[in-house]
C-alpha positions in Angstrom: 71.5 70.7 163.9 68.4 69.7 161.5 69.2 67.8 158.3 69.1 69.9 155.3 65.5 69.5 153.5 65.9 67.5 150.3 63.6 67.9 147.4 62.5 64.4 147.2 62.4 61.7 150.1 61.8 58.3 149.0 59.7 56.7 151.7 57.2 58.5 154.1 56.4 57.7 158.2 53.5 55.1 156.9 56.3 52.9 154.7 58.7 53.3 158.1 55.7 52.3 160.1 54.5 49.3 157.5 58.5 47.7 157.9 59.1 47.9 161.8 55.3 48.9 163.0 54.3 52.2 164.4 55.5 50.3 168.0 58.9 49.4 166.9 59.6 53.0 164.9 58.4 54.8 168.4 60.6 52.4 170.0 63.6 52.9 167.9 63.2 56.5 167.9 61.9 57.7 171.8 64.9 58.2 174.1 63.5 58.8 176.9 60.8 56.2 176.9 58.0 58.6 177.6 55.6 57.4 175.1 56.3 60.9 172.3 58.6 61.4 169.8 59.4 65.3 170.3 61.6 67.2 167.8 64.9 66.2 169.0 63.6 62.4 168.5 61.7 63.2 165.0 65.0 64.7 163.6 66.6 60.6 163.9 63.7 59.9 161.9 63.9 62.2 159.2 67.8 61.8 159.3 67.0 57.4 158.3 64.4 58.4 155.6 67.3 61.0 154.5 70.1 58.4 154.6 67.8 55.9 152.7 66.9 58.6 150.0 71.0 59.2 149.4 71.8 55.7 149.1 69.3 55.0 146.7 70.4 58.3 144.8 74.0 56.8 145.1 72.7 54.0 142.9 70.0 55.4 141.0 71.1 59.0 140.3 72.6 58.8 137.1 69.8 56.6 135.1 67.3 58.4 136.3 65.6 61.6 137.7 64.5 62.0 141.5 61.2 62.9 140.2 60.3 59.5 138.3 62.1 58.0 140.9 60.0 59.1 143.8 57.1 57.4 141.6 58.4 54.0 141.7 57.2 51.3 144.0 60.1 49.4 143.9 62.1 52.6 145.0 59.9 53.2 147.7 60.1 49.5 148.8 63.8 49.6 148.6 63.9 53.2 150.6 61.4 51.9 153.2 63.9 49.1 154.6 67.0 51.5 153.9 65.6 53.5 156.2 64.6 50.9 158.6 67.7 50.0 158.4 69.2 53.0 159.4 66.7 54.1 161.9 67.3 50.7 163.9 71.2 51.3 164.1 70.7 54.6 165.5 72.5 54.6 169.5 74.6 51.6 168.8 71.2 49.6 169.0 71.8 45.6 167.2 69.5 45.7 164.1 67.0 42.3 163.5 68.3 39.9 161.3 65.5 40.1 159.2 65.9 43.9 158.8 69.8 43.4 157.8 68.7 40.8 155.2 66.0 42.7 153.5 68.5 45.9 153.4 71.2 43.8 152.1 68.7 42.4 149.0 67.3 46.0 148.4 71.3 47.7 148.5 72.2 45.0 146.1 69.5 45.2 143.8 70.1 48.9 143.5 73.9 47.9 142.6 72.2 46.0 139.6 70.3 49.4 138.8 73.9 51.2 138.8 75.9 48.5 137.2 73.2 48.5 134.4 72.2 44.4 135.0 68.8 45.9 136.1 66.6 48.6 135.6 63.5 49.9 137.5 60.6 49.1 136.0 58.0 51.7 134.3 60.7 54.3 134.4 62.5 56.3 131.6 66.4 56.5 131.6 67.5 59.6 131.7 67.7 62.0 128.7 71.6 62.4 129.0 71.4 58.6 128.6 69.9 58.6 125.1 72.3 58.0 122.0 73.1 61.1 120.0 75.3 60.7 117.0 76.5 62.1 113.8 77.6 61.2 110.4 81.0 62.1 109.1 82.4 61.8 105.5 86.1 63.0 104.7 86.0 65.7 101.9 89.5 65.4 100.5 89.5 69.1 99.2 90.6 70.3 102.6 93.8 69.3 104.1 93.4 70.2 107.5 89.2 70.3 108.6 88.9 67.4 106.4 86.0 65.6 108.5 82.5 67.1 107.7 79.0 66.5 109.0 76.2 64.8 107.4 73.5 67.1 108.6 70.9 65.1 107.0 71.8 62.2 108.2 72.9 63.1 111.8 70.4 63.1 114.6 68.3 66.5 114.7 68.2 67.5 117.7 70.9 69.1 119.1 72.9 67.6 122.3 72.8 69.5 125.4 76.4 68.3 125.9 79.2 71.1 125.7 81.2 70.2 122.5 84.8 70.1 123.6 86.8 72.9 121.0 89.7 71.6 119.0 92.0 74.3 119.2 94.3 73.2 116.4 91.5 73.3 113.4 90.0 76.7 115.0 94.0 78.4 115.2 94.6 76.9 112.0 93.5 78.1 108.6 92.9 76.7 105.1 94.5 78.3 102.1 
């Protein structure tokens, strides 16, 4: 069964081919050593450039967007030995050791990105990570929905965050 399509990939045959040479992907990839890669063969391919594209969404997802993402150099260098990587375990084949160590930086540079120690450069967090806040006084005239908001001092745009419903001051009326 073919891999399910994803929106964005992270690192195209030319990045594959720049990390273990067009000889070494063929290699890797050609079963039956006849000197093609048919469709069967392509699939393990395209399954390592998927693999690579997931791990660095594992890490990356929640800062940032696929779409900036898959504008970033440094994602594309990190995706292009991920999926080296992968590709060169495929069949229970040994991977180099200089393939294991450049996948082991990259993975733990993108743990960085996740754990917030690191960021990739020349790309905008996320919306859902900007600050959003308001400003509450206590109006003392109201004994139960005593907390009111400062709408001119609160941010101005509204959040796209659903607002969780206290059930207690909506069931409950003043008098």
């Amino acid at each position: 069964m073919a891999p399910p399509a994803r929106q964005y990939v992270y690192i195209d045959d030319d990045g594959l081919n720049a990390a273990l040479s067009a000889n070494g992907v063929l290699l890797r990839a050609d079963d039956n050593q006849d000197g093609t890669v048919d469709p069967t063969e392509e699939m393990r391919i395209t399954q390592a450039k998927n693999a690579a594209s997931e791990t660095i969404d594992y890490y990356c997802f929640s800062r940032y967007t696929p779409a900036n993402l898959a504008n970033s150099n440094l994602i594309y260098e990190a995706a292009k030995w991920l999926a080296a990587y992968q590709l060169c375990a495929t069949r229970g084949n040994e991977v180099p050791e200089s393939v294991i160590e450049q996948a082991e930086q990259w993975e733990e540079k993108l743990k960085a990105i996740q754990a917030g120690r690191g960021r990739v450069p020349g790309i905008p967090y996320r919306m859902s990570q900007a600050p959003a806040w308001d400003n509450v006084r206590v109006n003392v005239h109201y004994d139960f929905k005593a907390i009111r908001v400062e709408r001119k001092t609160s941010s101005q745009v509204p959040s796209t965050f659903p607002v969780q419903q206290d059930w207690r001051d909506m069931l409950t009326f003043e008098i």
